[in-house]
C-alpha positions, 0 to 999 in steps of 0.5 A: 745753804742749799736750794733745791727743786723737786718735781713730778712730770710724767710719773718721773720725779726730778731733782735739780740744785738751784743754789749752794750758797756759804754764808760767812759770820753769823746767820742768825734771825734768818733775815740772810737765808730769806735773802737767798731765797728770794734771790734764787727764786727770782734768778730761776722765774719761779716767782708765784710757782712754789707750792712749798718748802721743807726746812729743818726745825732750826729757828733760823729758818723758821724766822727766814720764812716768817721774814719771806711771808712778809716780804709778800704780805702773806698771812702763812708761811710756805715752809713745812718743817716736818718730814711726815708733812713732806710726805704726806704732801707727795702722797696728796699731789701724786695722787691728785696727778693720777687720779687716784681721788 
């Protein structure tokens, strides 16, 4: 599993890799990915600093982040599954930062 960060600062966007990580035997029901999420985001102080998380469509991940939800009592997940929503979330927070309201 792959966990990267993206970030927008003075119109630059930037990429970096926090977490390649090769699970052996099964990762089914997404119990382990939720794990290395909670792992990394603690390891980087990012604890309360991600606004969202793109996974695919797979099942697994959408349970790992069900899993997280609860690991914090949310009501909502943080992950979004579609690339369209991606985007568009890009769109809204680059134009929130230039004003473009």
């Amino acid at each position: 599993m792959a966990i990267t960060v993206h970030t927008f600062s003075g119109c630059k966007a930037n990429a970096f890799l926090l977490s390649l990580e090769a699970f052996k035997g099964s990762h089914t029901g997404g119990v382990r990915f939720a794990e290395e999420y909670e792992k990394t985001v603690l390891a980087n102080s990012l604890v309360g600093k991600v606004d969202f998380c793109q996974t695919d469509n797979a099942s697994h991940m959408c349970t790992a982040f069900n899993v997280i939800a609860s690991f914090h009592d949310e009501e909502t997940s943080l992950a979004i599954k579609c690339i369209t929503a991606c985007i568009l979330y890009v769109y809204i927070m680059m134009a929130q930062y230039l004003n473009f309201d």
